[in-house]
Biopython code that builds the backbone (N, CA, C, O; Angstrom):
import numpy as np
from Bio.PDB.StructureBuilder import StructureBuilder

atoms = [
    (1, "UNK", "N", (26.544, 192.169, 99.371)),
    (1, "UNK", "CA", (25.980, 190.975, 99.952)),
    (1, "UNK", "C", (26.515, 190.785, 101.362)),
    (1, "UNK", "O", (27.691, 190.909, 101.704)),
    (2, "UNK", "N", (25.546, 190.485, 102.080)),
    (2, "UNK", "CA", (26.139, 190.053, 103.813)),
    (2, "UNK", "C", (26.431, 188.460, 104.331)),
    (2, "UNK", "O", (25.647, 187.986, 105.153)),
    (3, "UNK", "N", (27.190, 187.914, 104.004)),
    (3, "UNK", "CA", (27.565, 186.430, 104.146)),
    (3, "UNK", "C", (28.181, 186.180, 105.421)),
    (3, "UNK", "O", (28.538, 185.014, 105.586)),
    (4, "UNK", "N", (28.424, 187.091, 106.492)),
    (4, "UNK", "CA", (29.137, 187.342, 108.038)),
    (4, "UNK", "C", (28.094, 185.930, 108.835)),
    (4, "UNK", "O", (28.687, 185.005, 109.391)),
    (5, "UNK", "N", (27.121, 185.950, 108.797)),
    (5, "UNK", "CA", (26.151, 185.243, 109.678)),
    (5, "UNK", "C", (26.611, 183.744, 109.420)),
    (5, "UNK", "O", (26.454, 182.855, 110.257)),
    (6, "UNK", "N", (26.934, 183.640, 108.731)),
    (6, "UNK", "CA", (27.124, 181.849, 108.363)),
    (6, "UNK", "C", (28.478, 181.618, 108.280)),
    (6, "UNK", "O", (29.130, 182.338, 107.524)),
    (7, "UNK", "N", (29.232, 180.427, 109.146)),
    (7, "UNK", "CA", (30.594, 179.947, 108.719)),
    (7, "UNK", "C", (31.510, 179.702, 107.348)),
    (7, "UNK", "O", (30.533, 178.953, 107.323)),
    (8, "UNK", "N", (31.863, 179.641, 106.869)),
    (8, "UNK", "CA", (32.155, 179.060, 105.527)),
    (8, "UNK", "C", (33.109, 177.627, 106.025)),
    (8, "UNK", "O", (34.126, 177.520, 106.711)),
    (9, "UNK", "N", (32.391, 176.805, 105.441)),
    (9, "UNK", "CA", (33.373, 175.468, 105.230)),
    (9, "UNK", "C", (33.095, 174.933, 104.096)),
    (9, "UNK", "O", (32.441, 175.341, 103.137)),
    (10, "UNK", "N", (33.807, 173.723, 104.350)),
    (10, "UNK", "CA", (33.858, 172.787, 103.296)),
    (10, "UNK", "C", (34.147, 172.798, 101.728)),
    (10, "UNK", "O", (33.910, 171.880, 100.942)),
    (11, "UNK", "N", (34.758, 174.140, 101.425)),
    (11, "UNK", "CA", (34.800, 174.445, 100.427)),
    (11, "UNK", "C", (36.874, 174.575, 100.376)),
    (11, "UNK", "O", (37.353, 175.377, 99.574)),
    (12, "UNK", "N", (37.563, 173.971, 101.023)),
    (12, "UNK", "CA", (39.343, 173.856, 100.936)),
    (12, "UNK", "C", (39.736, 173.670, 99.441)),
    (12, "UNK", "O", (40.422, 174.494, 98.836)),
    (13, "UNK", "N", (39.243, 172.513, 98.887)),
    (13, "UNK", "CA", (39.900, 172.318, 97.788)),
    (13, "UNK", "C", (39.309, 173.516, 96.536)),
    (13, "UNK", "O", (40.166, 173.852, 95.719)),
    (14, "UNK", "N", (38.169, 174.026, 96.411)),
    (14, "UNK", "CA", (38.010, 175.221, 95.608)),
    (14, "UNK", "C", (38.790, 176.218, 95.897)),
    (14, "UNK", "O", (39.272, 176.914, 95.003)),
    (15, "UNK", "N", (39.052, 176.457, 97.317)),
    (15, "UNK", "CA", (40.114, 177.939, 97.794)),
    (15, "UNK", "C", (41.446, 177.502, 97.363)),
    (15, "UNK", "O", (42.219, 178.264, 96.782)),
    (16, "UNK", "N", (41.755, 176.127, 97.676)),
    (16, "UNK", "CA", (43.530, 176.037, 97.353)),
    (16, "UNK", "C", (43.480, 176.201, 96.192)),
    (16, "UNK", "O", (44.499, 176.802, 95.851)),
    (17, "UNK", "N", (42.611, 175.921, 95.060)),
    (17, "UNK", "CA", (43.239, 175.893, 93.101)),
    (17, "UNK", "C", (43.007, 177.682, 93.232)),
    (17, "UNK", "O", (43.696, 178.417, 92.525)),
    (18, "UNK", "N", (42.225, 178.120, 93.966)),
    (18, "UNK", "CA", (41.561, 179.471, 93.708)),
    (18, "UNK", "C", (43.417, 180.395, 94.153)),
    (18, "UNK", "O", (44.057, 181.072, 93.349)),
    (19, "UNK", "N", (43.786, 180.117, 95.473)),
    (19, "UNK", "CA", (44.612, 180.221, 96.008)),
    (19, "UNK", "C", (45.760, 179.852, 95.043)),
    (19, "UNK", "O", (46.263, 180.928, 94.719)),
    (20, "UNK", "N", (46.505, 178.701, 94.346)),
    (20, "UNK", "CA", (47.491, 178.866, 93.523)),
    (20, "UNK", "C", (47.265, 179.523, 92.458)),
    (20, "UNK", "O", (48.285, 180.123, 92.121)),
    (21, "UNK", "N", (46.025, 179.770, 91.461)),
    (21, "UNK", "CA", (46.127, 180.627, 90.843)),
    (21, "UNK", "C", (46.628, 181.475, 90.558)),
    (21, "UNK", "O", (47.429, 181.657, 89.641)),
    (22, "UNK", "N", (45.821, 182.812, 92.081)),
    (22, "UNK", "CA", (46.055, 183.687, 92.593)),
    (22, "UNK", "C", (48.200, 183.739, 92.811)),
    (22, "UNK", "O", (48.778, 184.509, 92.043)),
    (23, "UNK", "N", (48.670, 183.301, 93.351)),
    (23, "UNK", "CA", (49.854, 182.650, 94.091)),
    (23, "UNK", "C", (50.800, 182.933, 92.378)),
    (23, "UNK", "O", (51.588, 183.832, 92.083)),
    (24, "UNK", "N", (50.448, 182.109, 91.795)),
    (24, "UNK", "CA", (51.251, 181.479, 90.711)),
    (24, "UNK", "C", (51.592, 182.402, 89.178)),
    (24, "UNK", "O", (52.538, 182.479, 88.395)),
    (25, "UNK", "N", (50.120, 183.058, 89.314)),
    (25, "UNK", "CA", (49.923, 183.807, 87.843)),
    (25, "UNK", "C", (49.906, 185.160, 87.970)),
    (25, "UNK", "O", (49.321, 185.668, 88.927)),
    (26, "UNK", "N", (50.378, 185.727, 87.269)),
    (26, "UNK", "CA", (51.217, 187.608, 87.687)),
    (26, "UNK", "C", (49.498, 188.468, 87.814)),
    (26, "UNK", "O", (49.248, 189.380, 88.601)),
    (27, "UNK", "N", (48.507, 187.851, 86.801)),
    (27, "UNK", "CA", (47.153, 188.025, 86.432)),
    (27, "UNK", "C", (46.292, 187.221, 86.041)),
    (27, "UNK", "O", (45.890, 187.142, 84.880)),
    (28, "UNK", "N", (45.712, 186.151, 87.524)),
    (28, "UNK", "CA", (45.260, 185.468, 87.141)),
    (28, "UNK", "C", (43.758, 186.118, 86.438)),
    (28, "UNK", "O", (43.423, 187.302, 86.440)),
    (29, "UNK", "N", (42.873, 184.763, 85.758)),
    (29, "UNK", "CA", (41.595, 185.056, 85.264)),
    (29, "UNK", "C", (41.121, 183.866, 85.572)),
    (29, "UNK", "O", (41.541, 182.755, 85.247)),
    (30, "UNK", "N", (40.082, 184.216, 86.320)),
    (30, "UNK", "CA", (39.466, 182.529, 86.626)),
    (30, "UNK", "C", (38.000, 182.604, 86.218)),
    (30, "UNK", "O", (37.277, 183.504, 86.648)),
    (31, "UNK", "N", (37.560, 181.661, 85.388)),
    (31, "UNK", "CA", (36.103, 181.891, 85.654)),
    (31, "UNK", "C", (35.624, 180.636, 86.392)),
    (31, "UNK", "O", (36.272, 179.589, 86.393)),
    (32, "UNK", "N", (34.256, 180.830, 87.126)),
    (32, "UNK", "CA", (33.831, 179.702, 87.774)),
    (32, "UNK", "C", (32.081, 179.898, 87.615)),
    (32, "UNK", "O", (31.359, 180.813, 88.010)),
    (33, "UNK", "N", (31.645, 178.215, 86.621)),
    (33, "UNK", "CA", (30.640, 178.178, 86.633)),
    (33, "UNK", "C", (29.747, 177.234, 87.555)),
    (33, "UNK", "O", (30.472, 176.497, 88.223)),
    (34, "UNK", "N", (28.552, 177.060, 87.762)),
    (34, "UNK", "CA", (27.940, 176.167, 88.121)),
    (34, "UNK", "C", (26.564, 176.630, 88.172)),
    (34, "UNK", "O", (26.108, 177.709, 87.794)),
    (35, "UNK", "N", (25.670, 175.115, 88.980)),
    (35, "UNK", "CA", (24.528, 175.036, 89.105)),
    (35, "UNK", "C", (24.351, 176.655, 90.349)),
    (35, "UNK", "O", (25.040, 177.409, 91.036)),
    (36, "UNK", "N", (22.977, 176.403, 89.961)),
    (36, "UNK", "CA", (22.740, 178.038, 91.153)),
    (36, "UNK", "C", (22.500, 177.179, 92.446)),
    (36, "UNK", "O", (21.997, 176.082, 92.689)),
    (37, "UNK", "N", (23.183, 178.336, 93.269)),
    (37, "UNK", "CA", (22.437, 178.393, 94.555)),
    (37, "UNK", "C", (23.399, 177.631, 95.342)),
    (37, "UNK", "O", (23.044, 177.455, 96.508)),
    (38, "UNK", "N", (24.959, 176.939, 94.881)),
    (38, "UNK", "CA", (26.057, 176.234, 95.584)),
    (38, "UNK", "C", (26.937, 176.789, 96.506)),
    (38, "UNK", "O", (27.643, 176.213, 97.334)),
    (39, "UNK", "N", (26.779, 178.307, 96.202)),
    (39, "UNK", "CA", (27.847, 178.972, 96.848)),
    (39, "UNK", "C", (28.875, 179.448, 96.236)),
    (39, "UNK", "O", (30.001, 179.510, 96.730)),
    (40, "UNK", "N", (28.541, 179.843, 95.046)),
    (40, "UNK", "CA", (29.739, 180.561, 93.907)),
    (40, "UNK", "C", (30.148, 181.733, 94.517)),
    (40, "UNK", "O", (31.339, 182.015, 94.646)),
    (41, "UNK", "N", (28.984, 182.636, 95.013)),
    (41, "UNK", "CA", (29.072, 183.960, 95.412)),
    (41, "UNK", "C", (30.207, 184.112, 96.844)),
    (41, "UNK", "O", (31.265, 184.724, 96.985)),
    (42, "UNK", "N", (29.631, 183.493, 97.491)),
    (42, "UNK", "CA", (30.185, 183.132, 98.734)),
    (42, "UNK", "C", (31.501, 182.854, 98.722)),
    (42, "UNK", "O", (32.307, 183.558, 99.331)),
    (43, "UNK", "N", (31.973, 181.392, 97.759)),
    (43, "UNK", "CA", (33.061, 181.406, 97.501)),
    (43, "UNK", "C", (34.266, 182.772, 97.089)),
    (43, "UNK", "O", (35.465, 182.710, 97.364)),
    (44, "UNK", "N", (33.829, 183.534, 96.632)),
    (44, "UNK", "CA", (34.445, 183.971, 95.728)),
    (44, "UNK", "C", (34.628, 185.370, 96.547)),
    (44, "UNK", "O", (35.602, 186.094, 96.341)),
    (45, "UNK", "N", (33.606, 185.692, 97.496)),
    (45, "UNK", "CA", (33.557, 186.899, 98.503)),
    (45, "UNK", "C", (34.675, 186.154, 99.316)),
    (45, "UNK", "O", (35.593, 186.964, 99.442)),
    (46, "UNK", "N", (34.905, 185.326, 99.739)),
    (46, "UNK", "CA", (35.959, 184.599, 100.947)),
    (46, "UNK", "C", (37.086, 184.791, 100.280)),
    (46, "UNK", "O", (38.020, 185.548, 100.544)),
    (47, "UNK", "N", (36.985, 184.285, 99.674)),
    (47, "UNK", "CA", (38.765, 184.124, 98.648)),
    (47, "UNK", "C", (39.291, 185.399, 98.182)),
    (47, "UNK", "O", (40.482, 185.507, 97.888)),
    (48, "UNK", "N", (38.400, 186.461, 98.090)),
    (48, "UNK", "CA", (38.997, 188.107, 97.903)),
    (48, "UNK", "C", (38.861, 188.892, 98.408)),
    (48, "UNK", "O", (38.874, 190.047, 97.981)),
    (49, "UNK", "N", (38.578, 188.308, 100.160)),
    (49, "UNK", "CA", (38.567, 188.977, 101.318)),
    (49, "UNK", "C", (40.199, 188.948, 101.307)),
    (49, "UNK", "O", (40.964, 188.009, 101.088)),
    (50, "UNK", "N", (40.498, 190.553, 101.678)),
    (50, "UNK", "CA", (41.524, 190.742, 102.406)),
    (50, "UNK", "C", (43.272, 190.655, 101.210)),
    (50, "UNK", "O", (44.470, 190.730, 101.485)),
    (51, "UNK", "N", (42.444, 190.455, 99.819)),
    (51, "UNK", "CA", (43.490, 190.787, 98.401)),
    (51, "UNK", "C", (42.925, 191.764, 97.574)),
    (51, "UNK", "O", (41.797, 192.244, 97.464)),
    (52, "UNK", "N", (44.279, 191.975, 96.880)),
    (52, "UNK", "CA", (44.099, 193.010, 96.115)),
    (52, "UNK", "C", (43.280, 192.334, 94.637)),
    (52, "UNK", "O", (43.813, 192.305, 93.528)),
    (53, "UNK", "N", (41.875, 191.818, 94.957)),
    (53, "UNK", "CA", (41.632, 191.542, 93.722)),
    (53, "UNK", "C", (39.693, 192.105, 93.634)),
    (53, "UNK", "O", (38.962, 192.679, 94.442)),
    (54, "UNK", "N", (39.514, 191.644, 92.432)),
    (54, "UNK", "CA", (37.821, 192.162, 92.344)),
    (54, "UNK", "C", (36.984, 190.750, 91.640)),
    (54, "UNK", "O", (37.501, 189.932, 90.879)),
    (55, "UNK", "N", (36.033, 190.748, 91.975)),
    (55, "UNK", "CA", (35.382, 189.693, 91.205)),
    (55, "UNK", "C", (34.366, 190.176, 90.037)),
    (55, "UNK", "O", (34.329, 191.401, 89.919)),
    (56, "UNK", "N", (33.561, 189.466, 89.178)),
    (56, "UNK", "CA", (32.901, 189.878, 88.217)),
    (56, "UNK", "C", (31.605, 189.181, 87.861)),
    (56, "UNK", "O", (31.884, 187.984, 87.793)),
    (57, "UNK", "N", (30.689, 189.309, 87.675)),
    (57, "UNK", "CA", (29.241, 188.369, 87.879)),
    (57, "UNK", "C", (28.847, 188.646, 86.454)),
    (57, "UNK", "O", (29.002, 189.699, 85.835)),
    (58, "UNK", "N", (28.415, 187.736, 86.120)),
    (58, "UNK", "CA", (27.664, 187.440, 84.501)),
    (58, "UNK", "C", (26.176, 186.484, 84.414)),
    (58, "UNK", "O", (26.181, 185.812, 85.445)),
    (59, "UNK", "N", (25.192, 186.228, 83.780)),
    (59, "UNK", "CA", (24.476, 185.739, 83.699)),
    (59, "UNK", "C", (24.567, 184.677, 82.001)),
    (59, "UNK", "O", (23.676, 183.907, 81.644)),
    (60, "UNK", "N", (25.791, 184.932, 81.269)),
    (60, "UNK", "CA", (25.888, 184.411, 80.050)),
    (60, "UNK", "C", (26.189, 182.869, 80.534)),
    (60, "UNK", "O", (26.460, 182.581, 81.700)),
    (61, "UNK", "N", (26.107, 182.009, 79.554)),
    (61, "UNK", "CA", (26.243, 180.532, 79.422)),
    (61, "UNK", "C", (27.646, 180.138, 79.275)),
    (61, "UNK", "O", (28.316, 179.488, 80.077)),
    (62, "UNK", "N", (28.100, 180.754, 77.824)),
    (62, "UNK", "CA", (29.387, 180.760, 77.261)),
    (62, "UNK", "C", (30.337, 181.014, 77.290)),
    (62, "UNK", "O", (30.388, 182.214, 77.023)),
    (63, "UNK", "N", (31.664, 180.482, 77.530)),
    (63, "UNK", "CA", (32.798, 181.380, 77.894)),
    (63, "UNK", "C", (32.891, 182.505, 77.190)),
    (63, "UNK", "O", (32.616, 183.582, 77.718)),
    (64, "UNK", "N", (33.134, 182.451, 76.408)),
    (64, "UNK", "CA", (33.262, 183.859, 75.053)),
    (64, "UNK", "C", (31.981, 185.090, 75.217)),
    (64, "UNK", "O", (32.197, 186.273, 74.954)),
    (65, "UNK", "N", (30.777, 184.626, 75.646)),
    (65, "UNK", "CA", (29.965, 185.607, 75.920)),
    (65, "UNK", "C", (30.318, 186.388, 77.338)),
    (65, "UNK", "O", (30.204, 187.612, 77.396)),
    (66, "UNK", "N", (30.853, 185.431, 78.737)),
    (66, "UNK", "CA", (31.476, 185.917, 79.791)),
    (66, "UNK", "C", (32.584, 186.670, 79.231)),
    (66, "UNK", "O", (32.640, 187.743, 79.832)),
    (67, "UNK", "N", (33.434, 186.590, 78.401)),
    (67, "UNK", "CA", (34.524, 187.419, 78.295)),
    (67, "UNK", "C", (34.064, 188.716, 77.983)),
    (67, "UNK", "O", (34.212, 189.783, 78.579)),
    (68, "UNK", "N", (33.238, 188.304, 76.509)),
    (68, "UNK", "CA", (32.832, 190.081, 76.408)),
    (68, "UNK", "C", (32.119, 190.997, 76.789)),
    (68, "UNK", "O", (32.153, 192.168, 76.411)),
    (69, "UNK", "N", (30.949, 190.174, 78.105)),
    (69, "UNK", "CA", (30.575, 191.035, 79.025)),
    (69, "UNK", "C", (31.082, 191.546, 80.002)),
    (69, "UNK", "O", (30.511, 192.409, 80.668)),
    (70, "UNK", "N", (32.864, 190.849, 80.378)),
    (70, "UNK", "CA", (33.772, 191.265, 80.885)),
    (70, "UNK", "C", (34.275, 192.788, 80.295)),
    (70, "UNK", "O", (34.270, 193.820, 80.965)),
    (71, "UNK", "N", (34.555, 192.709, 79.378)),
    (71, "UNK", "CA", (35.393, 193.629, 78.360)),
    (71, "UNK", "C", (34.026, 194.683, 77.972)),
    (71, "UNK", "O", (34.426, 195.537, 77.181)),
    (72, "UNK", "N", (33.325, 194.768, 78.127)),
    (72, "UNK", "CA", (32.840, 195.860, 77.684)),
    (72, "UNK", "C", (32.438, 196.841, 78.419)),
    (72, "UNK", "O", (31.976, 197.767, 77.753)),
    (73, "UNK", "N", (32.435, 197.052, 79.952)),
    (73, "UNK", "CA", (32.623, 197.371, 80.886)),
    (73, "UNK", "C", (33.964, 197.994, 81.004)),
    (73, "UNK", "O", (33.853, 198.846, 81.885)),
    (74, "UNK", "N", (34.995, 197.986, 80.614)),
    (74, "UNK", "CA", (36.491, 198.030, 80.654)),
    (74, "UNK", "C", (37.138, 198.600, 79.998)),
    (74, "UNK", "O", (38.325, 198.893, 80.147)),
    (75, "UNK", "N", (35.874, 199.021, 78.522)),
    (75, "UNK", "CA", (36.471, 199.808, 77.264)),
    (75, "UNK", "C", (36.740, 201.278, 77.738)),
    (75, "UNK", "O", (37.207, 202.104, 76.953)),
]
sb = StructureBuilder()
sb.init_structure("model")
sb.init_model(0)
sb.init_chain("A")
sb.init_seg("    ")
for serial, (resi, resn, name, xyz) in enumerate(atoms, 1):
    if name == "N":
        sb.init_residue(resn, " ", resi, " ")
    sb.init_atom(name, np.array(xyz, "f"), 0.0, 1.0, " ", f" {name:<3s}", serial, name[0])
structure = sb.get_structure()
């Protein structure tokens, strides 16, 4: 995805919890849901610019269905 063209703001307080997470937990796991079209993607490209981390995209509803479309990929 190319998100370079547009600034990112207004989004501090999602990066700082995203940010102690990251900071606090040896491995964090975060999931983050919402309505479409807010800027999940975006978010989440900013915040793992420039760490050693990866993100993961799902289309499930449920936490438990996100997990094991996590994990099955992984087996």
């Amino acid at each position: 995805m190319h998100f370079m063209t547009m600034e990112f703001i207004g989004r501090d307080e999602e990066m700082s919890v995203l940010e102690d997470q990251f900071e606090k937990v040896e491995h964090p796991f975060v999931i983050i849901k919402g309505r479409r079209r807010v800027g999940k993607s975006r978010l989440i490209h900013e915040f793992c610019r420039n760490k050693d981390a990866f993100h993961f995209q799902s289309d499930k509803e449920d936490n438990s269905a996100i997990l094991q479309s996590f994990y099955w990929p992984l087996r």
